[in-house]
Structures are given as structure tokens and as C-alpha cells.
NULUM-993449 format. One record per residue (C-alpha): residue in one letter; x, y negated, z. Coordinates in steps of 0.2 Angstrom, whole numbers, plus 5000, padded with zeros to 4 digits. Each point is the difference from the previous one (the first is absolute). Last residue first. Layout:
<pts>
AXYZ...
</pts>
This chain:
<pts>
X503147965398X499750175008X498450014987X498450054999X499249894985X499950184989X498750085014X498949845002X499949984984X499550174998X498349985011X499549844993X500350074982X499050155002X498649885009X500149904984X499950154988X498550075011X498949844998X500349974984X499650194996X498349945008X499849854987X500350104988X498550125003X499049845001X500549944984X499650174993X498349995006X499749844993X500750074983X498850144999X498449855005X500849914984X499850134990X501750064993X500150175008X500950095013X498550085007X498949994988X498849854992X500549994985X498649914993X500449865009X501249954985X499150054987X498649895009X501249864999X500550024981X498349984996X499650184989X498850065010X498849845001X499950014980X499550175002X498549975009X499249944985X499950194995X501350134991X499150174999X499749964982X501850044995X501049944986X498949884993X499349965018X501449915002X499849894986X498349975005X500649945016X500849864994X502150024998X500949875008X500350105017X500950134988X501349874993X500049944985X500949994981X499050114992X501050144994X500650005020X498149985006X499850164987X501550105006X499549965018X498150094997X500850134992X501150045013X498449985012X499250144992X501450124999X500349975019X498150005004X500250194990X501450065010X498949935017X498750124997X498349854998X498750025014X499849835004X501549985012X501350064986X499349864989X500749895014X501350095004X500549944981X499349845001X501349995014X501450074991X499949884991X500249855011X501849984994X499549924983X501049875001X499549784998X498950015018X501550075010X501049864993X498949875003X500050055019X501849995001X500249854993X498449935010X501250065018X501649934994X500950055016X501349865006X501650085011X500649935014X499750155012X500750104985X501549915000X499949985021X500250195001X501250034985X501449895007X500450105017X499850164990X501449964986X501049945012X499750145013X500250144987X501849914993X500749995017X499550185007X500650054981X501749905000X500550065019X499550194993X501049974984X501549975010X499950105013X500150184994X501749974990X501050035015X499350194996X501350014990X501450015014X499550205006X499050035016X499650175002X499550124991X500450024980X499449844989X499450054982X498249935000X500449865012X500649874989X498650034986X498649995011X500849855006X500049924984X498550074996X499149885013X501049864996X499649994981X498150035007X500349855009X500949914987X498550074988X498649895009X501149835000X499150014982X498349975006X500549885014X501049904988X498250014990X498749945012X501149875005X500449934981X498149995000X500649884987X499049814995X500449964983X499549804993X501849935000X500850134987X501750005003X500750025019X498350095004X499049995015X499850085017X498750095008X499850035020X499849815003X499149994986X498450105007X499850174990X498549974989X498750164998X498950074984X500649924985X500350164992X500949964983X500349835007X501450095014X499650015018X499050174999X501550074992X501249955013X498950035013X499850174994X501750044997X500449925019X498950125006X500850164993X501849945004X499449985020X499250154999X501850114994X501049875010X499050085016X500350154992X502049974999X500149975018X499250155005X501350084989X501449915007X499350025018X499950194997X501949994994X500549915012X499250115012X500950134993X501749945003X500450135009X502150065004X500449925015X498650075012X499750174986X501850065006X499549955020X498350075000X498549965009X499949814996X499549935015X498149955008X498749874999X501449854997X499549835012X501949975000X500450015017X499050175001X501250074984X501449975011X499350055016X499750204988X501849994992X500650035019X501850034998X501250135008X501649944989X500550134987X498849944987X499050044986X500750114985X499849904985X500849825006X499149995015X498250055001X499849925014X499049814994X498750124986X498549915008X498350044993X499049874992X500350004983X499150184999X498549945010X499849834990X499850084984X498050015004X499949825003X500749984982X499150134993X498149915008X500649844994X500250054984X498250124999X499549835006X500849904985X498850114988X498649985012X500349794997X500150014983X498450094996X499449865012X500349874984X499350084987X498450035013X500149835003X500149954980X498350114998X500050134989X499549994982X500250164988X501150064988X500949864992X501450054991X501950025009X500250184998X498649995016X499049825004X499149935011X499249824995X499949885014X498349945007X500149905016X498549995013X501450075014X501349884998X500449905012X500050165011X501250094988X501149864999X500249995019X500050185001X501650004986X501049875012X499550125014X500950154990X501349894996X500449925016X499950215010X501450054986X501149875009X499750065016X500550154996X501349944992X500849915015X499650175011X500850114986X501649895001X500150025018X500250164998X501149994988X501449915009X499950105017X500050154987X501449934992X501149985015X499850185005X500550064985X501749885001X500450095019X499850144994X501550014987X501049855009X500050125013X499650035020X500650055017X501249865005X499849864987X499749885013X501750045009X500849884986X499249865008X501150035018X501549934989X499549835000X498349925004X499849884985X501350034987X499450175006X498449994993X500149944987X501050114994X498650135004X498849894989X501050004987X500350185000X498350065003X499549834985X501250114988X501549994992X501149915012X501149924987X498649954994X499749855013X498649945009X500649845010X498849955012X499149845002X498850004988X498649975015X499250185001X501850074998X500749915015X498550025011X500050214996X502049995003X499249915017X499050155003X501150134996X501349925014X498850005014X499550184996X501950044997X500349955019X498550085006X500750164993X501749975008X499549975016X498950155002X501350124995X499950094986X499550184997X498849955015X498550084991X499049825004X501449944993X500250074987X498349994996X500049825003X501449984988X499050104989X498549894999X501049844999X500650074982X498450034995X499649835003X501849934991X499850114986X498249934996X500349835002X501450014986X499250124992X500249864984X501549995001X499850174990X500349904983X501549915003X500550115012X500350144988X501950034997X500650154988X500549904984X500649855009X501050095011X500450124987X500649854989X500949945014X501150155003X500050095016X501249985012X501350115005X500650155008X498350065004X499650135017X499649855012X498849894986X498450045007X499849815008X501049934983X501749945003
</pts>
């Protein structure tokens, strides 16, 4: 007999068993159910709605199902559906009757959202920190590299060098603004919906407010419908989740371009590389791409859920069992891919002379001839015009502007001088931008230094919640 089995005349059939069952997936709120499950036993007692015999019996008893799990050695069955039914079983295998008193005042329906907030939260903390690997993995490349000259590009043509650390910290603010959504998703997980009941609250005179202290929540959910019924903050986790891929994906596209022949600009280290089965000589970035194409799963998940809400009147309705799985497979597939990417770019060789060869073979100092007609006097729409000209000759000549002689130059304008030749090094094009948020290498200091303070903040947020997400009954 199933434990809300009283008003059926027989059992379910297997297949719906099978069909409707989740534990093999949400075994994984195992911990989770169990914590927030001591929190309301000591709200109901606290409330004395049970007595205070009981309540410590259940507590004793949760914690050795807790033991039993963590060690393998308790039987999770489908039969049971879910891990709250498992765990409730459990439960009174273990203390007997007086388990089935822990439900008193509470619902499968809130008792599940409660469960995977404790879940993510913890999640965003671990990917936090995560995020905060990658960022220093890209400083440490950025500092090591702060004389290198890479070409910039836009439509994928050289346009005009910048230095490979400024490449790299353009990375690091674009996993900040991550970092900073992540932690700002963290009020709306954390907010205790335990009281909400099934859809309507409770009858029992409970205190939703010691429940949500236990757990280290800022507050409840303020409305017992919306309680059961959000998944919102999957959803915005989902989403968040999907830009981080987003960057990730970018990254590795240059990484796997650079690391090609064509480029010849970086070596990933072999023990993030692997090699062909065929053709003895390859060596893949096959992790720079597997973390590339893991990118549209978790968009895949993200519409998925999008898709399973969109239709679903309040409250709680049986499709939104489909919530957990794609968020369990994104919180593991962001932290695998993450927890590898930091010491593969730690790892990684930079080819500083390929690089600086390549800046000298293009013609993306230009522009500079340009500004610098445009600093003699000369409307900048007439330097453009000239310098055109001036790259359509080196191009019908086979060279690059640096190999023209100054008399060259001065064919197409005589306010070129031997200065010019100074101008066009691809490190003063470099320094030359020298604005806030620039290239020059005095621009990327300060950027460096600005990442090093949001360093700082991210690990005193991670401090402060890990604190929050390790407070347990267990």
C-alpha cells in the first residue's frame, strides 16, 4: 500500500510505477530532504503540535536514514516514488509508527521546492567558486603576458593588435558580469516556501518563520499558491547557466582556432588534448570542444523548462517533476566543464614570437597612419582615403606598410616623416590606446587591479554563504 494509498482499491500498475517514479534522479536531495525535514520536526515541536518525545525521536531516526544513505546502505525503491517518500519509509522502518507524524503540517508539493532551493543554493556557491578558478587562471595568463602582441580581430580579419592580456581579462569581466547574476539570483532561491502546504498552507498553527531561521533562508515565500507553484528561480538559474556556457563556448572557439596550424598562436598541454585513433601525428583540443558543444544541452534544458511551464495553471501540477533533471545535469555539466577549464588554461603554452609575427605580417596598424595624418592637420575621411591607397599599393606589391621606405610614404602624403616607422611598431600601436579600458599595457594594469578587488568580494561572498548552505541539523 502506497503511504497516500487509503482512498484506492488497488495497486498501481508497474509501468505507472516506473513511469511516474523519480528517485533515481531526485536521490540526489537526499541530504537536502532530510535537513529540511529536521527543521520542521523542530518546528513542530517547538509549536508543540507533536509532542516532545516524538519529535526527538524522528530526529534520531532522520539522522541514521541520513548515515544509511550516505554509506549505500539504504534501499531506495520506486515503489516509493519519490526520495520524501523514501526517506519517510525510512524512516518508520526505523522508529515505527511515530515517523508518520513527521509529515504533520506539510506537503510533498512544498516540501519538494523547498528541497531544491537547499540544493541550488549550494550549487551557486560551488559555481561561484568555480567561475572565481577561471578568472584567476585568466590573470595568471594576463600577467605572464603583458609584453605580448596578438592580432585583434572583428568578422574574423585582423583589425588591430591588442595585447594577449588584455584578450585574456576581456574574459575575466565577462565571467564577472556571471558571477555578479549568479550572486544576484541568490535572494530569490533563498527564501523558504516549507508551510505552504499543498496549495493552501496549513491547518496546524506553524511557525514557517523558525523553519526558514534553521535553514539559514532570509525570509518565506509570501504566498502559499506561488510557494508550490515557481519554478522561477530555475529558470533564472537555467538562464544564468546558459551565459556562463554562452562565454565558455566563445573561449573555447578561440582556443581551438588559435591552437590549430592556421593560427599557431597557443598549445593546449597534452594532458588536456587527446589524439587520434587513425592518424598518429593529431593532437585535439577535444576539451575545448565537448565543452563547446555541452553548450546547447544547457540551453536545451533551459527551454525545456520554459516549455514545461508555459501552459501549467496554479498550483502544483505533476509536470513540473520534469524540473530536476536538466537542473542536476546543468549544475553538473557547468561545474565539470569549469573545474577543467581553469588549470587548461593555467597549462596552456602562449607562442609569444608567433604572435608577434603575425601582427608584423597584416596591415592592422592602419588606422594609426591614419590618426596619424589626422594628428598633422589632415580630416580624418581624407587619411582614411590615403591610407587605403597606401595598403592597396603594399598589397599590389607584395609588403607590408612597415616595409615600405619613407619615400614611399611620402608618395601618398608628404606629411609622413621618419617618425612614422616608430608609429607603426606593433607595441606603440599597442600603448597607443591608452584609455580607460584599453589595450596599453598601463590600461591592462589597471584592469588587473580592478580584478583583483572583485576577487576579493567574490571570495568574501563565498565565505559568507558557505557558511549559510553548510548549516545543517545533520
Amino acid at each position: 500500500m502506497k503511504l497516500w494509498g487509503g482512498r484506492f482499491t488497488k495497486p498501481t500498475n508497474q509501468l505507472v510505477d516506473e513511469f511516474n517514479a523519480s528517485i533515481h534522479f531526485d536521490k540526489k536531495l537526499a541530504k537536502h530532504d532530510i535537513n529540511g525535514s529536521l527543521a520542521h520536526v523542530a518546528m513542530l515541536k517547538k509549536c508543540e503540535i507533536i509532542s516532545a518525545e516524538d519529535a526527538d525521536t524522528i530526529a534520531e531516526g532522520l539522522k541514521k536514514v541520513a548515515e544509511k544513505i550516505e554509506k549505500g546502505e539504504a534501499e531506495l525503491s520506486e515503489e516509493h516514488e519519490d526520495i520524501h517518500m523514501n526517506v519517510e519509509k525510512l524512516l518508520t522502518e526505523e522508529v515505527g509508527p511515530v515517523g508518520g507524524r513527521l509529515h504533520t503540517g506539510r506537503s510533498r508539493n512544498d516540501q519538494v521546492a523547498l528541497d531544491m532551493r537547499l540544493y541550488l543554493r549550494q550549487a551557486l556557491v560551488e559555481i561561484n567558486g568555480l567561475l572565481l578558478d577561471v578568472q584567476r587562471s585568466l590573470t595568471n595568463q594576463a600577467k605572464a603576458n603583458m609584453d605580448t602582441v596578438l592580432p585583434g580581430y572583428t568578422h574574423l580579419q585582423r583589425a588591430q593588435p591588442v595585447l594577449f592580456a588584455h584578450h585574456m581579462m576581456a574574459y575575466v569581466f565577462m565571467f564577472q558580469r556571471d558571477v555578479e547574476r549568479l550572486q544576484d539570483s541568490w535572494k530569490r532561491v533563498n527564501k523558504s516556501p516549507l508551510g505552504a502546504g499543498a496549495l493552501a498552507g496549513t491547518t496546524f498553527p506553524i511557525d514557517r518563520g523558525y523553519v526558514a531561521e534553521q535553514l539559514g533562508f532570509d525570509g518565506i515565500t509570501e504566498n502559499s499558491l506561488d510557494s508550490v507553484s515557481d519554478r522561477d528561480f530555475v529558470v533564472e538559474f537555467l538562464a544564468n547557466a546558459s551565459m556562463v556556457s554562452m562565454h565558455l563556448s566563445r573561449l573555447c572557439e578561440e582556443l581551438i582556432q588559435w591552437s590549430s596550424a592556421e593560427f599557431n598562436f597557443i598549445e593546449l598541454d597534452d594532458a588536456f588534448s587527446t589524439g587520434s585513433s587513425m592518424m598518429p601525428q593529431k593532437k585535439n583540443p577535444d576539451i575545448a570542444e565537448l565543452v563547446r558543444g555541452k553548450t546547447g544541452r544547457v540551453y536545451g534544458h533551459l527551454t525545456g523548462i520554459l516549455t514545461t511551464l508555459k501552459g501549467l495553471p496554479l498550483a502544483y501540477n505533476k509536470d513540473m517533476q520534469e524540473d530536476k533533471e536538466g537542473m542536476f545535469d546543468t549544475v553538473e555539466t557547468l561545474k565539470g566543464a569549469l573545474g577543467l577549464f581553469a588549470p587548461m588554461l593555467e597549462t596552456m603554452k602562449v607562442k609569444q614570437q608567433e604572435m608577434y609575427q603575425a601582427v608584423r605580417s597584416d596591415f592592422s596598424n592602419a588606422t594609426d597612419l591614419a590618426d596619424y595624418l589626422v594628428g598633422k592637420g589632415m580630416p580624418f575621411r581624407e587619411s582614411h582615403a590615403v591610407v587605403g591607397q597606401a595598403v592597396l599599393h603594399c598589397i599590389n606589391q607584395d609588403k607590408y606598410l612597415l616595409d615600405m621606405s619613407i619615400e614611399e610614404f611620402q608618395e601618398f602624403s608628404e606629411l609622413i616623416e621618419e617618425d612614422i616607422f616608430d608609429v607603426l611598431k606593433p607595441e606603440t600601436v599597442v600603448n597607443a590606446r591608452d584609455v580607460a579600458g584599453g589595450t596599453a599595457k598601463n590600461r591592462v594594469e589597471e584592469q588587473l587591479t580592478k580584478a583583483s578587488q572583485l576577487f576579493g568580494q567574490t571570495d568574501q561572498w563565498i565565505q559568507e554563504h558557505e557558511k549559510i548552505t553548510g548549516q545543517t541539523a545533520l
